[in-house]
C-alpha positions as a Markdown table, in Angstrom:
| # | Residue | x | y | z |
|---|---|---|---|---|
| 1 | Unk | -14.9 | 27.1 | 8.0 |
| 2 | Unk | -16.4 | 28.1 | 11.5 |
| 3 | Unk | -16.0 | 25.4 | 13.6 |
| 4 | Unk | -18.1 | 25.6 | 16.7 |
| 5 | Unk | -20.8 | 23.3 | 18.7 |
| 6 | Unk | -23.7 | 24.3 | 16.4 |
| 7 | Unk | -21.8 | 22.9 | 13.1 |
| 8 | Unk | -20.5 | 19.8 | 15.8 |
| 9 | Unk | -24.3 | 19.2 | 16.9 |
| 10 | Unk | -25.6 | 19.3 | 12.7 |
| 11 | Unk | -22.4 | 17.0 | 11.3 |
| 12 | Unk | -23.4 | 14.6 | 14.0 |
| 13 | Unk | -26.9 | 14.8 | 13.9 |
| 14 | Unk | -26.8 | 14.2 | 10.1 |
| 15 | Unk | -24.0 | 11.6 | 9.7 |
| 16 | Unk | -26.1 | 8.9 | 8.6 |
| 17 | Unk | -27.9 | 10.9 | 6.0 |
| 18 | Unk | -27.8 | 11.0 | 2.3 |
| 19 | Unk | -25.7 | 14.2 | 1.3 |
| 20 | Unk | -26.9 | 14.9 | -1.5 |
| 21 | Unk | -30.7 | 15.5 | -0.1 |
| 22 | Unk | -28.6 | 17.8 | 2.6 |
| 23 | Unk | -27.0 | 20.1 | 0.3 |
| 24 | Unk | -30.6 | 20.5 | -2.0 |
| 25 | Unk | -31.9 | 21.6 | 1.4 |
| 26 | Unk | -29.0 | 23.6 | 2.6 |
| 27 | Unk | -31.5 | 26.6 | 3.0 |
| 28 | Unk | -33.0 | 24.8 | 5.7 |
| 29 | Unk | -30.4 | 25.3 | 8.1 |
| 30 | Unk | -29.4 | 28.9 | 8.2 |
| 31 | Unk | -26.7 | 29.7 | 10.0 |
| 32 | Unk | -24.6 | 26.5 | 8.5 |
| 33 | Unk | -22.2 | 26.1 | 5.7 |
| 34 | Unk | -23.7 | 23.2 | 4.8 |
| 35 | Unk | -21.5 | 22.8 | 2.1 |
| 36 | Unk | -18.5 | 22.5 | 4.2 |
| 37 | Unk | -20.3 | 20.4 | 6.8 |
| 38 | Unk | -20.8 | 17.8 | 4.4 |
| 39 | Unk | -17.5 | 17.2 | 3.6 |
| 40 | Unk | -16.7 | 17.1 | 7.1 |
| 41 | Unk | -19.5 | 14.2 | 7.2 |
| 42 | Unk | -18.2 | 12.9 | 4.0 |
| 43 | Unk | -14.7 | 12.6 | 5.2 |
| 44 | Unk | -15.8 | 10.9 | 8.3 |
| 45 | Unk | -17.1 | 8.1 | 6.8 |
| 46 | Unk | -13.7 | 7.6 | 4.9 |
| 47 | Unk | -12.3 | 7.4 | 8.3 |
| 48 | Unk | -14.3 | 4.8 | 9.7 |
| 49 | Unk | -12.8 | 1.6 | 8.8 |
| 50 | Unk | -9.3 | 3.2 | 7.4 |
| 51 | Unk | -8.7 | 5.3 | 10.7 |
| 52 | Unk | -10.7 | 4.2 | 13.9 |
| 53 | Unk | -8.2 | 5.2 | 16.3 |
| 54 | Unk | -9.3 | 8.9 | 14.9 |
| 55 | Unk | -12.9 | 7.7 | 14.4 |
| 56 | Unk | -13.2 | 7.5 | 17.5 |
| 57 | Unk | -12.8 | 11.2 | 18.7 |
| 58 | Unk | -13.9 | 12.4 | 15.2 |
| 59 | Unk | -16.9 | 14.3 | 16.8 |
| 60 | Unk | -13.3 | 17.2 | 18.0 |
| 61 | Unk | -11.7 | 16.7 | 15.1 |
| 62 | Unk | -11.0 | 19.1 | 11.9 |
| 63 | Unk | -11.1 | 17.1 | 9.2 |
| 64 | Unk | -9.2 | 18.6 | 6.1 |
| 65 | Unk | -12.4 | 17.6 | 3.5 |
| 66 | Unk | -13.2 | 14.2 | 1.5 |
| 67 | Unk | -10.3 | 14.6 | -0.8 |
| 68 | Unk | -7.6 | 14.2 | 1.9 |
| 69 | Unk | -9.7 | 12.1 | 3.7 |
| 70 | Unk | -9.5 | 9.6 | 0.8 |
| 71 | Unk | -5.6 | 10.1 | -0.2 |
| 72 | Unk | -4.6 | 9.7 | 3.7 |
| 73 | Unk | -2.9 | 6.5 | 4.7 |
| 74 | Unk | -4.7 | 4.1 | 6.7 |
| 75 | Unk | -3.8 | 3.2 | 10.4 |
| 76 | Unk | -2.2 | 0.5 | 10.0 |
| 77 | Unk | 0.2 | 1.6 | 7.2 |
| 78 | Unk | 1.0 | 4.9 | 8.9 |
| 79 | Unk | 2.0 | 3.1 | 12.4 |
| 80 | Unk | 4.4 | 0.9 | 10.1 |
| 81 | Unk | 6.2 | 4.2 | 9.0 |
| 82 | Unk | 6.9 | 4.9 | 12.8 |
| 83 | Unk | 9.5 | 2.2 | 12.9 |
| 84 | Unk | 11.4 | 3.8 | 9.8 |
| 85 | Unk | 12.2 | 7.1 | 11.6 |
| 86 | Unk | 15.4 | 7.4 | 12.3 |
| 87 | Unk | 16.7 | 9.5 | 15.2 |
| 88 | Unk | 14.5 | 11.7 | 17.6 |
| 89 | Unk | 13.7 | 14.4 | 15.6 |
| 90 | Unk | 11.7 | 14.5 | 12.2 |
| 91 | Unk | 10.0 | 17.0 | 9.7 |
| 92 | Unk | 7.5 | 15.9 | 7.2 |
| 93 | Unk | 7.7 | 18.6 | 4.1 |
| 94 | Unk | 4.4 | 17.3 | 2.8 |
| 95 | Unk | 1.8 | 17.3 | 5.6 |
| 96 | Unk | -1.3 | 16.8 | 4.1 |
| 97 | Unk | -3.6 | 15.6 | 6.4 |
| 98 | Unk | -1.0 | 14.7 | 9.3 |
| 99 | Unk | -2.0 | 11.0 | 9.8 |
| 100 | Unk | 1.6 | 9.8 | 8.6 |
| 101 | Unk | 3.2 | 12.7 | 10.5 |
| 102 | Unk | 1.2 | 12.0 | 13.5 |
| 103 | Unk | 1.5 | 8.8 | 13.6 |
| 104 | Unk | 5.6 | 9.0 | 13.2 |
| 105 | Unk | 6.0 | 11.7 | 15.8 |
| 106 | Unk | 5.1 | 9.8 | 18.1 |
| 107 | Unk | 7.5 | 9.7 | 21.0 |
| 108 | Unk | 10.2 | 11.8 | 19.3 |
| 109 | Unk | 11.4 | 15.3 | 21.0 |
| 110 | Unk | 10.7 | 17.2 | 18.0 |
| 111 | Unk | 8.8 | 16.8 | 15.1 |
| 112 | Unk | 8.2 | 19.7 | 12.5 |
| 113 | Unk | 4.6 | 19.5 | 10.5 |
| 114 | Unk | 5.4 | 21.5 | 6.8 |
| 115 | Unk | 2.2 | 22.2 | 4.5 |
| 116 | Unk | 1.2 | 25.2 | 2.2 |
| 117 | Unk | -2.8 | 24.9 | 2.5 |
| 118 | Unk | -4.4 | 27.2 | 5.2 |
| 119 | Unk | -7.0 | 25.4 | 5.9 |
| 120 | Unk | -4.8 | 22.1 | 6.4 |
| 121 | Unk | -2.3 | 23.6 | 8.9 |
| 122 | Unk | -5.4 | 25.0 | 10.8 |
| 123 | Unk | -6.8 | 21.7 | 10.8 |
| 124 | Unk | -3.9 | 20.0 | 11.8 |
| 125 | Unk | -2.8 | 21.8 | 14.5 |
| 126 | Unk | -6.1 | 21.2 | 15.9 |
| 127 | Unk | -6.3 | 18.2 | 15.6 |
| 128 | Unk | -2.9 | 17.5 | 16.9 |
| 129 | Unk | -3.7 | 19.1 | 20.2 |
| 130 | Unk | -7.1 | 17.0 | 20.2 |
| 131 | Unk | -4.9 | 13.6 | 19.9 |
| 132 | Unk | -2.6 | 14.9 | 22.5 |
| 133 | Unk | 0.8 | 15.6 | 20.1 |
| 134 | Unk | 2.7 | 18.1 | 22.3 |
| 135 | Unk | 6.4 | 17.6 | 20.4 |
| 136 | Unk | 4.7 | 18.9 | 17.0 |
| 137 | Unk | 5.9 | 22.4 | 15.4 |
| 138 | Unk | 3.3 | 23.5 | 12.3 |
| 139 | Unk | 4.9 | 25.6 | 9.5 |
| 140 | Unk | 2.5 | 26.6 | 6.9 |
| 141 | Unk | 4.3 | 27.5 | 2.9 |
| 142 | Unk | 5.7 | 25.3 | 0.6 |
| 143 | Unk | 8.7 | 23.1 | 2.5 |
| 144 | Unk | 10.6 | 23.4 | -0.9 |
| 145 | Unk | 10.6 | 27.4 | -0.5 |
| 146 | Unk | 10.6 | 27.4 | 3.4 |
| 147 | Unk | 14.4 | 26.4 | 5.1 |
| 148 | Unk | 14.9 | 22.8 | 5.4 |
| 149 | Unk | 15.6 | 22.3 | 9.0 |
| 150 | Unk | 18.4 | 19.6 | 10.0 |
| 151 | Unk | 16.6 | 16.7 | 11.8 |
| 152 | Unk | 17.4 | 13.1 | 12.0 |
| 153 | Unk | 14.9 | 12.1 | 9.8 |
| 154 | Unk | 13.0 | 13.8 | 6.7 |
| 155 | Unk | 9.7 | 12.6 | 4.8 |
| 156 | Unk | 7.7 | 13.8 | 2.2 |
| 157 | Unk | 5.0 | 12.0 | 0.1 |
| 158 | Unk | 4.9 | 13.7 | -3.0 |
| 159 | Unk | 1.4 | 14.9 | -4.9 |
| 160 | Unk | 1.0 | 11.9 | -7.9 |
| 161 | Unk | -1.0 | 14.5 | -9.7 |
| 162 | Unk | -0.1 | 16.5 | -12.5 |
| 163 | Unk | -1.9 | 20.4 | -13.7 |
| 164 | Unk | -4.4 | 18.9 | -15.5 |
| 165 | Unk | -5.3 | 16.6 | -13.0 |
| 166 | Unk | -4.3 | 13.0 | -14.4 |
| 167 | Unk | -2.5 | 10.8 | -11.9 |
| 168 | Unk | 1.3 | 10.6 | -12.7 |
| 169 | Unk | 3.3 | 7.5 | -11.3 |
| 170 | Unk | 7.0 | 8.6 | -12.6 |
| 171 | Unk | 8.8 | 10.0 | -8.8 |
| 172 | Unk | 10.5 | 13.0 | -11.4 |
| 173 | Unk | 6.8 | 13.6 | -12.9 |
| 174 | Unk | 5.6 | 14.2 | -8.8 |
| 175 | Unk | 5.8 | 17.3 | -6.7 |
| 176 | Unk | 7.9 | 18.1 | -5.1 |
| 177 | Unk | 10.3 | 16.3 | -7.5 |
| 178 | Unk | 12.6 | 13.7 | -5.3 |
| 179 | Unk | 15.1 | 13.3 | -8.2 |
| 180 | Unk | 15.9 | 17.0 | -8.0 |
| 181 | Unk | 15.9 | 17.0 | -4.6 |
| 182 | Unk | 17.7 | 14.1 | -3.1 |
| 183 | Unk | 20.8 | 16.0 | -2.7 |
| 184 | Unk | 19.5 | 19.0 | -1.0 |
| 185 | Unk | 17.3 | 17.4 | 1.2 |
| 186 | Unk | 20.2 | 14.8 | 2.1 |
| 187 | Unk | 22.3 | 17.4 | 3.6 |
| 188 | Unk | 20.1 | 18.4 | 6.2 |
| 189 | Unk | 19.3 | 14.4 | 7.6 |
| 190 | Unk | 20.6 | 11.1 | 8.6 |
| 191 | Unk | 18.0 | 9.5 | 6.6 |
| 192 | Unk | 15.3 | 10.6 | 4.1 |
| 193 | Unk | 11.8 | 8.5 | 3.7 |
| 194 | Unk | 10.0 | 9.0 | 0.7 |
| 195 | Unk | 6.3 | 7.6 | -0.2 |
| 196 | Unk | 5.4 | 6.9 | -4.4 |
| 197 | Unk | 2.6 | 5.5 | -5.9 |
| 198 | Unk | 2.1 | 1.6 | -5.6 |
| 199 | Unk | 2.1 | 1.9 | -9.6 |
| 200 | Unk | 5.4 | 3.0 | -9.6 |
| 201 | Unk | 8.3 | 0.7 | -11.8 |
| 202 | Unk | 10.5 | 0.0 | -8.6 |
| 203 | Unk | 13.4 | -1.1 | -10.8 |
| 204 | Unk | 13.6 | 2.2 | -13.0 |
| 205 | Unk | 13.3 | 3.8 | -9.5 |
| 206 | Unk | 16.5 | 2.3 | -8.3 |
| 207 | Unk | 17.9 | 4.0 | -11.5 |
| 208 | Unk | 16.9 | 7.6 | -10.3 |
| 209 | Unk | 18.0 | 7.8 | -6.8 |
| 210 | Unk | 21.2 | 7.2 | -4.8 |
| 211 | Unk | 22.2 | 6.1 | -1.5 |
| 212 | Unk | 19.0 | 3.9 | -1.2 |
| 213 | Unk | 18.7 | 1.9 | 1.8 |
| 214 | Unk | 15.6 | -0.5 | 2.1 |
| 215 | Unk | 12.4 | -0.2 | -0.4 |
| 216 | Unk | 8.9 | -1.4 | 1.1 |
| 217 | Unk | 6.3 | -2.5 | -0.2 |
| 218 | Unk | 3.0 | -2.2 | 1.4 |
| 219 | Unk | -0.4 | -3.8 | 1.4 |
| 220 | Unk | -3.9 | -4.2 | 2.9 |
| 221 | Unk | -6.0 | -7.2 | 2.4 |
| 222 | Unk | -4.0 | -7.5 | -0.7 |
| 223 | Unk | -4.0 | -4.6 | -2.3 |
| 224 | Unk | -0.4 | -2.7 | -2.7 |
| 225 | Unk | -1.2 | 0.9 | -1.3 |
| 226 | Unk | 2.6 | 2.2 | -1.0 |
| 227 | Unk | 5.9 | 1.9 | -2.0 |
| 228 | Unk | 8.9 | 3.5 | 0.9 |
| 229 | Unk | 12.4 | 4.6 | -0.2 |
| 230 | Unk | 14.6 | 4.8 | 2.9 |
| 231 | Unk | 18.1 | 6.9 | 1.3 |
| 232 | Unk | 21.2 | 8.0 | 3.6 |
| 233 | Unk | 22.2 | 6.3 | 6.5 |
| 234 | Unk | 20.8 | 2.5 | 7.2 |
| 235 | Unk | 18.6 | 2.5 | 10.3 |
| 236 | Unk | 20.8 | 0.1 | 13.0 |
| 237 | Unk | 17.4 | -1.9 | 14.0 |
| 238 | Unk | 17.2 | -3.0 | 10.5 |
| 239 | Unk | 16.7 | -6.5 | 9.5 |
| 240 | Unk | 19.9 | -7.1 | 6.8 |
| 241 | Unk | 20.1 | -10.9 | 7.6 |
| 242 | Unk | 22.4 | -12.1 | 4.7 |
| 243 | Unk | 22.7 | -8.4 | 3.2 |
| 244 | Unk | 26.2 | -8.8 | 1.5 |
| 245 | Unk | 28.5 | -6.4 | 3.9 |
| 246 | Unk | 25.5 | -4.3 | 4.8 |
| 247 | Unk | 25.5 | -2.5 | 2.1 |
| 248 | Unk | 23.0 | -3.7 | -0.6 |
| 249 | Unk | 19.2 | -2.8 | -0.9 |
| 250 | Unk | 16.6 | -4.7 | 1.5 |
| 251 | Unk | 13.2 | -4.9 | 0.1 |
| 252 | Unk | 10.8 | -5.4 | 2.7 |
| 253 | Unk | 7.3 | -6.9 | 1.8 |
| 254 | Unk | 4.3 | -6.4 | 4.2 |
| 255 | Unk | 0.7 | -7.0 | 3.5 |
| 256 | Unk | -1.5 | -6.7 | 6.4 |
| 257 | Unk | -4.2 | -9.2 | 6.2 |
| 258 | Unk | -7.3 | -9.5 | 8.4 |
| 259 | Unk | -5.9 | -11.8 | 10.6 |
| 260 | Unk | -2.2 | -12.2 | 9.9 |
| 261 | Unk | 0.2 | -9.8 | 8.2 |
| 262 | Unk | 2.9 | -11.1 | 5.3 |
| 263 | Unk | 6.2 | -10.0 | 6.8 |
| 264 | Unk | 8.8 | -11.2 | 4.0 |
| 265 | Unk | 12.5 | -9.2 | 3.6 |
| 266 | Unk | 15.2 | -10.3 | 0.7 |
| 267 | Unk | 17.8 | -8.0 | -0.5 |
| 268 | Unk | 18.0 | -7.1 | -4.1 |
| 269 | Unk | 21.4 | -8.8 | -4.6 |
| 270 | Unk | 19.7 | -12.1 | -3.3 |
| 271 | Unk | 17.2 | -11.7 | -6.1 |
| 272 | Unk | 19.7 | -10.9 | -8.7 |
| 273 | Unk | 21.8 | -14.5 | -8.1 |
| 274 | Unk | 19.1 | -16.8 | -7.4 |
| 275 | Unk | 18.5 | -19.3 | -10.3 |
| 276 | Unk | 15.0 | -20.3 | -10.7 |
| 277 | Unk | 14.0 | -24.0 | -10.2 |
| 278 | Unk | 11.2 | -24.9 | -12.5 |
| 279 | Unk | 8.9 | -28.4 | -12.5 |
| 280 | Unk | 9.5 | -31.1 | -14.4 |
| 281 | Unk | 6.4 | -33.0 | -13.3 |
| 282 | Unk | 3.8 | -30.1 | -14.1 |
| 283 | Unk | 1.7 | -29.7 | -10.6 |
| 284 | Unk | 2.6 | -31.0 | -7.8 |
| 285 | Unk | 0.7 | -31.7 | -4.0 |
| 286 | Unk | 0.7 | -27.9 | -3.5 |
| 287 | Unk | 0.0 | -24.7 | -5.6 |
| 288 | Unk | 1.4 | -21.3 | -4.1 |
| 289 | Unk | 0.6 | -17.6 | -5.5 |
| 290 | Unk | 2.8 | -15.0 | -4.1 |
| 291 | Unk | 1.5 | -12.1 | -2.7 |
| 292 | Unk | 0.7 | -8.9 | -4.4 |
| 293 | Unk | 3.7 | -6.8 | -2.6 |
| 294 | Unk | 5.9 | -9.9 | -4.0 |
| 295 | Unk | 4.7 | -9.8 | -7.3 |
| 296 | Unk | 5.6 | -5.8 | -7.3 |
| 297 | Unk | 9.0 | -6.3 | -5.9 |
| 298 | Unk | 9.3 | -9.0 | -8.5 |
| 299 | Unk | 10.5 | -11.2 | -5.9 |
| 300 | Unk | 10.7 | -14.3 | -8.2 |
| 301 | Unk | 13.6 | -16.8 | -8.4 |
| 302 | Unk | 14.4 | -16.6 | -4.5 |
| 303 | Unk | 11.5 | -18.1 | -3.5 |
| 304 | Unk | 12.5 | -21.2 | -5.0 |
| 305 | Unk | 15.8 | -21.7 | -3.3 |
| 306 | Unk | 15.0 | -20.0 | -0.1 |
| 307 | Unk | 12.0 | -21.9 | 0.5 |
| 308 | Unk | 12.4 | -25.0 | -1.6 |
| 309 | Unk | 9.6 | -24.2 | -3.9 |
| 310 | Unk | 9.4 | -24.8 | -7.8 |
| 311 | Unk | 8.3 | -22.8 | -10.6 |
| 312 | Unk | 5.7 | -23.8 | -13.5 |
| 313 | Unk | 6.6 | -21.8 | -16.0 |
| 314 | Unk | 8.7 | -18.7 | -16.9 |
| 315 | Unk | 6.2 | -16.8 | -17.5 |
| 316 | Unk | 4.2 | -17.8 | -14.3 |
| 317 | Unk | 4.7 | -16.7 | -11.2 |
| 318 | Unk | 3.2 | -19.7 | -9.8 |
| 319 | Unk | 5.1 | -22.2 | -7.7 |
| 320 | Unk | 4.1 | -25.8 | -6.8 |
| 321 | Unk | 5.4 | -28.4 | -3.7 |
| 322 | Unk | 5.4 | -32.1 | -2.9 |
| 323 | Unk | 5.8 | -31.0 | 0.7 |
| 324 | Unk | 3.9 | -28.3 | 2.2 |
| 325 | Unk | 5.7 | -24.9 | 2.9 |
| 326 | Unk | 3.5 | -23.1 | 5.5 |
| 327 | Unk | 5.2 | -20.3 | 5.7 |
| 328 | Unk | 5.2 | -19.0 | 2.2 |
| 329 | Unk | 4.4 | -15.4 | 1.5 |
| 330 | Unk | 1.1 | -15.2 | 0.2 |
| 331 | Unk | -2.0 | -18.1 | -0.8 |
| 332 | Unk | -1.3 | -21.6 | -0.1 |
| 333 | Unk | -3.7 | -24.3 | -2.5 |
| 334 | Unk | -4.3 | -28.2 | -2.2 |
| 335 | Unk | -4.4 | -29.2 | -5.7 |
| 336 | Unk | -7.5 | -31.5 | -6.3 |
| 337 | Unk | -6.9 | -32.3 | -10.0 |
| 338 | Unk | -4.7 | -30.7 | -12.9 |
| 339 | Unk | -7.5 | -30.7 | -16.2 |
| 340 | Unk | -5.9 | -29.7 | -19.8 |
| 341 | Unk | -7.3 | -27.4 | -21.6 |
| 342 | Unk | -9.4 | -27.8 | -24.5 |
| 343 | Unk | -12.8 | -26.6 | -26.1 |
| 344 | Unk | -14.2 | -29.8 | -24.4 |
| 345 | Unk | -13.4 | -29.1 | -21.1 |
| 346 | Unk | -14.5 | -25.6 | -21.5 |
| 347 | Unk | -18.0 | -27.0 | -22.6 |
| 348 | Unk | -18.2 | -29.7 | -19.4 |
| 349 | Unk | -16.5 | -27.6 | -17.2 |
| 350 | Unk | -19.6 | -25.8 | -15.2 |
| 351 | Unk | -21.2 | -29.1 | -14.8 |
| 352 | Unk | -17.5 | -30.5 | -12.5 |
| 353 | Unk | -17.6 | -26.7 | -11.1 |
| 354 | Unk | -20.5 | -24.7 | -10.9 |
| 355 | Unk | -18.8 | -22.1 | -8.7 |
| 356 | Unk | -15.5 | -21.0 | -8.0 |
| 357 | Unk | -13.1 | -18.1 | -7.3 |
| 358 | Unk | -10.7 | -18.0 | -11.2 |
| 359 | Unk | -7.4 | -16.7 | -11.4 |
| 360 | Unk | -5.8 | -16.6 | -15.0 |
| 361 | Unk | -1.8 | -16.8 | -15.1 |
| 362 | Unk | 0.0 | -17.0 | -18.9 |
| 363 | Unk | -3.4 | -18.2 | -20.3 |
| 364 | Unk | -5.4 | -17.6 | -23.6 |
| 365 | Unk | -8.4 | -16.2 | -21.6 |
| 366 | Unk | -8.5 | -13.9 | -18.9 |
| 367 | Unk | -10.4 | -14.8 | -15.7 |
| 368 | Unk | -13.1 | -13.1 | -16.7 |
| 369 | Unk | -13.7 | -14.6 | -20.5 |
| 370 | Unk | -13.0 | -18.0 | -18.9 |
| 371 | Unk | -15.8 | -17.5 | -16.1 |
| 372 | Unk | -18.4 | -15.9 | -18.6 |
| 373 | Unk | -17.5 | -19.3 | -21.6 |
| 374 | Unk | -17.6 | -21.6 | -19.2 |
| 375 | Unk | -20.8 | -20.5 | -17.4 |
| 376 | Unk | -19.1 | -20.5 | -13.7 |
| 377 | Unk | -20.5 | -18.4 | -11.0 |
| 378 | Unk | -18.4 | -16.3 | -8.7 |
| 379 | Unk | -17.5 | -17.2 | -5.1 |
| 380 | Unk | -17.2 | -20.2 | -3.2 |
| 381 | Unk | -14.6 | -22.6 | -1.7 |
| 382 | Unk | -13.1 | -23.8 | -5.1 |
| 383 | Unk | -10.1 | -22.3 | -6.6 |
| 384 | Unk | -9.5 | -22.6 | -10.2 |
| 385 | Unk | -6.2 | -21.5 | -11.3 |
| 386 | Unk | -6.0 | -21.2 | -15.5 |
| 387 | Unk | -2.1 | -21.3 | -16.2 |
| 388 | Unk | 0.7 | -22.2 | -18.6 |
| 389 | Unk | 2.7 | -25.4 | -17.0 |
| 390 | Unk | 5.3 | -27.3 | -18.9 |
| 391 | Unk | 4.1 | -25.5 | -22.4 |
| 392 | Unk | 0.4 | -26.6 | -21.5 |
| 393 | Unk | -2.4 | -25.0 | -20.8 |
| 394 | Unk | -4.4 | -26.8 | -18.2 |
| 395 | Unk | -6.7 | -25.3 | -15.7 |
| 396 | Unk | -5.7 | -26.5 | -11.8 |
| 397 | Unk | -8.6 | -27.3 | -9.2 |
| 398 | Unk | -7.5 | -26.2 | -6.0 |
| 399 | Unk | -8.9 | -25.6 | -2.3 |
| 400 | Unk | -7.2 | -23.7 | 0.8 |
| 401 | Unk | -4.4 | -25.3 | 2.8 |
């Protein structure tokens, strides 16, 4: 696209406005691609909440369109990935939009920006100069045809779509493929970083790749939005606090909240000889719910011996406490009352709780079919958790610690 003041002066004039009425009256504006201005506008929008440090000088930036706008990273997750470079040189062989890259550049001596759209490299290197990235190096082709240059650290986030255009979550079903790649790309680094889908089985992961390091698991406001692979050397600043001889896989969970962040690190072998401790009373004083970057690292038996917590159920990754354990990874409940289940209670339950946020765990109804039977509204300050404990099904009334 042209980029000059004239196309600057419409996208902000017009970046409140409905779209849709702009591009049926794009022949009001000659002189603009309208098309192309609205998915400038429509990526800026993405970017207002996910990216404000780049919000904020949007109005000189090159955006690379809505698509890449939406598939990005977010600030916060890309600033994490800055402390997983190791060394003081990097190339990402993926660039995409450059938020990851520009974010882990930052401060290195060199840092080499690979992507095989046109448009995207322009963009980039624009925008890099706009954000003030002096170290950066832009090669436009495919890295996996171009020469892999030997740096310190490597990163790629592989496309998670296939031809056809479905979403693919298997790392050998992404492109570039990391399982035919790991060696090659291993030769020329210290330390390769790779990004997969949140939907991706971590476990059969392990299966596929070698010399893995630390896997992370990462979240905002409790939703997972990316699972890291670290392979080849162990970064020194990295936490391995009771990692047998260094050597075993740390798994680092980090959810970043609106006002806190979930910082929580076991290794794998930790995991693999815990013993799970379950309840013998049912429900106790407290109800804990791990968080969601837990519950994909399937970070289950530890909790109980590392933080004295006890399962309800083998099948329920719920935990419950006598004594409160403020530190837990993820929601923290007062139990109010523990009601069994029945088609009684289902029929008097609205009238005890008319409103109240439902969570279902092992039970014969999902949240959903056990909102819309019993006749509960959405929302509120009560916490109904519908679980398997002991064998029983029993639906626990809860409110925040």
């Amino acid at each position: 696209m042209i980029w000059n003041q004239e196309i600057r002066d419409f996208i902000a004039k017009h970046i409140n406005d409905d779209t849709d009425s702009l591009l049926l009256g794009a022949k009001r504006y000659p002189g603009i691609d309208v098309p192309a201005a609205v998915d400038q506008i429509e990526a800026r929008r993405r970017l207002k909440t996910k990216l404000p440090e780049w919000y904020a000088v949007s109005d000189n930036l090159i955006m690379g369109g809505r698509v890449p706008a939406e598939q990005c990273s977010s600030e916060s997750t890309a600033k994490y990935k800055r402390a997983l470079v190791f060394g003081d040189s990097l190339c990402d062989l993926t660039g995409g939009m450059g938020v990851d890259f520009y974010y882990m550049s930052r401060g290195l001596s060199s840092a080499i920006y690979t992507e095989r759209q046109h448009h995207l490299c322009e963009a980039a290197e624009h925008n890099f100069k706009v954000l003030g990235a002096d170290n950066v190096i832009i090669r436009e082709g495919d890295g996996r045809e171009l020469p892999i240059p030997d740096v310190d650290t490597i990163y790629l986030d592989p496309a998670r779509r296939a031809e056809d255009g479905n979403r693919v979550y298997e790392i050998a079903d992404c492109e570039p493929n990391i399982v035919e790649l790991q060696d090659e790309l291993l030769k020329h680094c210290r330390h390769l970083v790779t990004k997969v889908s949140p939907m991706v089985d971590i476990p059969r992961t392990l299966t596929r790749l070698h010399s893995v390091t630390d896997i992370h698991v990462v979240a905002v406001k409790g939703e997972c939005k990316e699972v890291l692979i670290e392979q080849g050397e162990r970064r020194p600043e990295t936490r391995v606090d009771g990692v047998r001889d260094g050597a075993d896989v740390v798994v680092h969970c980090v959810d970043f909240l609106s006002n806190s962040t979930i910082d929580f690190y076991y290794s794998l072998d930790e995991e693999h000889s815990a013993s799970a401790v379950y309840s013998v009373d049912g429900v106790g004083v407290y109800l804990y719910e791990p968080d969601v970057t837990l519950m994909k690292s399937h970070a289950f038996r530890l909790l109980c011996s590392r933080l004295g917590v006890e399962k309800l159920d083998p099948d329920v990754h719920l935990y419950t406490s006598n004594t409160y354990v403020p530190d837990f990874p993820g929601r923290r409940f007062v139990v109010d009352d523990v009601m069994e289940f029945s088609s009684k209670l289902l029929k008097t339950l609205k009238r005890r709780v008319p409103k109240a946020n439902i969570t279902s765990r092992g039970f014969v109804l999902t949240a959903d079919e056990l909102r819309g039977r019993a006749g509960i509204k959405d929302g509120g300050d009560i916490y109904l958790f519908a679980a398997t404990v002991n064998g029983k099904k029993v639906i626990v009334k809860c409110s925040k610690a």
